[in-house]
C-alpha positions in Angstrom: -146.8 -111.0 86.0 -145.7 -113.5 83.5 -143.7 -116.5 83.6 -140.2 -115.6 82.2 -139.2 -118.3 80.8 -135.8 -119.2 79.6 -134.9 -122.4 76.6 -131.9 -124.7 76.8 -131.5 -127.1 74.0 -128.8 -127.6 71.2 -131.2 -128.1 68.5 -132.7 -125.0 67.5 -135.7 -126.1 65.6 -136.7 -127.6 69.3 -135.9 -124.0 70.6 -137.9 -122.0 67.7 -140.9 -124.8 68.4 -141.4 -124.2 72.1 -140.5 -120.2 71.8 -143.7 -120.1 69.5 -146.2 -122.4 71.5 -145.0 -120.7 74.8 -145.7 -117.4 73.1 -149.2 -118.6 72.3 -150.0 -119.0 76.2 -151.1 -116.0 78.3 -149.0 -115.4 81.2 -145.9 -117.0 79.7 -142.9 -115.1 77.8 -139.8 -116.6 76.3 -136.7 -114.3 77.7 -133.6 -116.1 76.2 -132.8 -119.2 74.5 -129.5 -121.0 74.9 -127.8 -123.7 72.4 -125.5 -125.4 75.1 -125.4 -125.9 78.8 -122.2 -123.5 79.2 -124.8 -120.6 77.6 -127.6 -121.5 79.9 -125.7 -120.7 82.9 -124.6 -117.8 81.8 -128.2 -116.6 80.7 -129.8 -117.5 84.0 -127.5 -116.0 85.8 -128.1 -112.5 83.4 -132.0 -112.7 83.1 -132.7 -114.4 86.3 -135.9 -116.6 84.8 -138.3 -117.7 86.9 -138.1 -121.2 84.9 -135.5 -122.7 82.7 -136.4 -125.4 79.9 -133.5 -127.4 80.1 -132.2 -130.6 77.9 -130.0 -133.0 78.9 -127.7 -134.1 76.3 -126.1 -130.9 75.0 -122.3 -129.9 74.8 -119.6 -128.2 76.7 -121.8 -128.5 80.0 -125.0 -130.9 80.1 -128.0 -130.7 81.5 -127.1 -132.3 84.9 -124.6 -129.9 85.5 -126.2 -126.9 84.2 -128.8 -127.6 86.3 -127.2 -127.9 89.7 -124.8 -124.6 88.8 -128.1 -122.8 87.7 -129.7 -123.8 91.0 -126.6 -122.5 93.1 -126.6 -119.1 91.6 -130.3 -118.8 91.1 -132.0 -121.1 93.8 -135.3 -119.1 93.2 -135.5 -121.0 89.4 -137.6 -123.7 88.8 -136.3 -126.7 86.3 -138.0 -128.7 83.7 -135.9 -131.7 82.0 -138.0 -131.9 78.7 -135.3 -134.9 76.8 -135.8 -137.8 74.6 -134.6 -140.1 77.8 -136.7 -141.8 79.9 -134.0 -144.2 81.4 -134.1 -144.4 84.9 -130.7 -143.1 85.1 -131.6 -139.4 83.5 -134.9 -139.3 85.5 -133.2 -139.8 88.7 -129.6 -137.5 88.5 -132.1 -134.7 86.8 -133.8 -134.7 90.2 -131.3 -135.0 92.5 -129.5 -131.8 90.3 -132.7 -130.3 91.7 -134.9 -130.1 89.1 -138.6 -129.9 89.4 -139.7 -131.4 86.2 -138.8 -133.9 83.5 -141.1 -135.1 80.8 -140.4 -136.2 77.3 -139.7 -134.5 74.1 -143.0 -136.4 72.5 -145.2 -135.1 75.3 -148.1 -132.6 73.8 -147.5 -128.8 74.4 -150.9 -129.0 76.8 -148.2 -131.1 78.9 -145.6 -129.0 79.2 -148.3 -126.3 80.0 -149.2 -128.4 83.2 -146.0 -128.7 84.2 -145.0 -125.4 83.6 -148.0 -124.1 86.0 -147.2 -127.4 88.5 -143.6 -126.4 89.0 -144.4 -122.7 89.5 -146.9 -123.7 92.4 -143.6 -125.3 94.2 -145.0 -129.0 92.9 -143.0 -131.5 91.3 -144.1 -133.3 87.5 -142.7 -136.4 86.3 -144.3 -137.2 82.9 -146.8 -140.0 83.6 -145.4 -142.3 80.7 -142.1 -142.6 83.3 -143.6 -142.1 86.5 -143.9 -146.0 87.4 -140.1 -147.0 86.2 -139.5 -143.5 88.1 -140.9 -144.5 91.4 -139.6 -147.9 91.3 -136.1 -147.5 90.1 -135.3 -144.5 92.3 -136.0 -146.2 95.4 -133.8 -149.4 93.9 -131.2 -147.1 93.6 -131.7 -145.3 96.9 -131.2 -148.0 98.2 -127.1 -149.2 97.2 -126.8 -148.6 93.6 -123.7 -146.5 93.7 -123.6 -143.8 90.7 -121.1 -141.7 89.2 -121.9 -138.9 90.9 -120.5 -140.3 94.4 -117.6 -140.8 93.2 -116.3 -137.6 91.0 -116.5 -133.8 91.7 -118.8 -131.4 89.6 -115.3 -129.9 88.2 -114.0 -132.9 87.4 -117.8 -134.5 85.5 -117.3 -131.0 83.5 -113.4 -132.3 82.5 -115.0 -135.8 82.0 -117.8 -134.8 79.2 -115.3 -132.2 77.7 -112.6 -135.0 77.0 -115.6 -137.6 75.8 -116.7 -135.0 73.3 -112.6 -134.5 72.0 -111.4 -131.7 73.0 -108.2 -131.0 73.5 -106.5 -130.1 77.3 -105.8 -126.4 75.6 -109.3 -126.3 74.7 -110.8 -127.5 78.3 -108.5 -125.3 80.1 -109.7 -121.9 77.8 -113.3 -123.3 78.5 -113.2 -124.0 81.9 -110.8 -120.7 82.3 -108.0 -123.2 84.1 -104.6 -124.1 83.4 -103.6 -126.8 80.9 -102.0 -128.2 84.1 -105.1 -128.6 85.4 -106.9 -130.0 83.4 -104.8 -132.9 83.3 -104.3 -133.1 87.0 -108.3 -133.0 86.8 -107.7 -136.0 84.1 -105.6 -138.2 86.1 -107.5 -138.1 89.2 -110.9 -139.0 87.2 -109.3 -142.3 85.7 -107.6 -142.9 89.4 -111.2 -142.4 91.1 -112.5 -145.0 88.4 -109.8 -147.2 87.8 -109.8 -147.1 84.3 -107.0 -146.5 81.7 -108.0 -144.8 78.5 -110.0 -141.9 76.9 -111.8 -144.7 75.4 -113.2 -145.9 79.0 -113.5 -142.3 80.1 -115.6 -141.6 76.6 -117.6 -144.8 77.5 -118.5 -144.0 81.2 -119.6 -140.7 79.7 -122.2 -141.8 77.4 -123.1 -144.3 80.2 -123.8 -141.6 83.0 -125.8 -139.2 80.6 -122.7 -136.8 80.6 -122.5 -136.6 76.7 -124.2 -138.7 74.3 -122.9 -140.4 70.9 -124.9 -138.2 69.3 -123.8 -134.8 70.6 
């Protein structure tokens, strides 16, 4: 049986690329492709994949958080991270979303082939041009470097990257399918939790967690 495999990236030349070299491999089907993180959850949980292709920065719902609500409604899927990141930070909140895989968008296909067949055999693949700082800098942080993700709610990260990419309350709350109310209840308890004053800060602390990125 094939490998049903399904894309997540916001650039679709990276999508049509990896649909037509993954086509190319016996054993291995494309089954969807999604331009946004908001998409990929809703594809997975539709064509239940057996892998999802994820990037991280893409917008309405990043990669992080795709990945952890992909994981709770399909906890059979396997992950791969394939981004331009290799920042310890990105490495280390792709894995503990759950993912299984994370390599780098200038990796060769042959790869992302070994990865594909190393996550599917319930193994874990860090691309080895990261797998040192990976190592290293995830025990650092193990160890008392407090991140973001201790501090907010998965609701309220979704209401954090939504405001950092400008939209308005009415627009979060029709995405998110909340109140306006809401949202800015979510709003006020995100600058309380990080003591910080402005959508500025909040846009800044976004970029800085991996959230969104300035070039979304």
């Amino acid at each position: 049986m094939s490998i049903r495999i399904l894309l997540a990236d916001d650039h679709k030349i990276m999508r049509d690329g990896l649909r037509s070299l993954i086509s190319s491999e016996d054993g291995m089907e494309v089954v969807g492709e999604a331009e946004n993180g908001r998409i990929a959850v809703k594809l997975a949980r539709k064509l239940k994949p057996h892998l999802v292709i994820l990037d991280i920065t893409m917008p309405e719902l990043n990669g992080m958080q795709a990945a952890r609500q992909i994981l709770d409604e399909c906890p059979e899927a396997k992950i791969i991270t394939l981004s331009m990141h290799s920042d310890r930070r990105f490495v280390v909140e792709m894995f503990k979303a759950g993912v299984s895989g994370y390599l780098l968008k200038d990796c060769a296909f042959e790869e992302l082939s070994r990865a594909i067949k190393a996550v599917m055999a319930d193994q874990k693949y860090v691309s080895p041009a990261i797998a040192g700082t990976v190592i290293k800098d995830y025990v650092d942080q193990m160890v008392g470097d407090q991140v973001l993700s201790n501090e907010l709610t998965n609701r309220e990260r979704e209401v954090l990257q939504l405001i950092a990419e400008g939209m308005t309350t009415k627009r979060i709350a029709s995405s998110l399918n909340i109140s306006p109310k809401t949202v800015e209840t979510h709003r006020r308890k995100i600058m309380k939790k990080l003591n910080i004053h402005s959508i500025a800060e909040l846009t800044k602390v976004a970029i800085q967690e991996g959230l969104t990125s300035v070039d979304t």
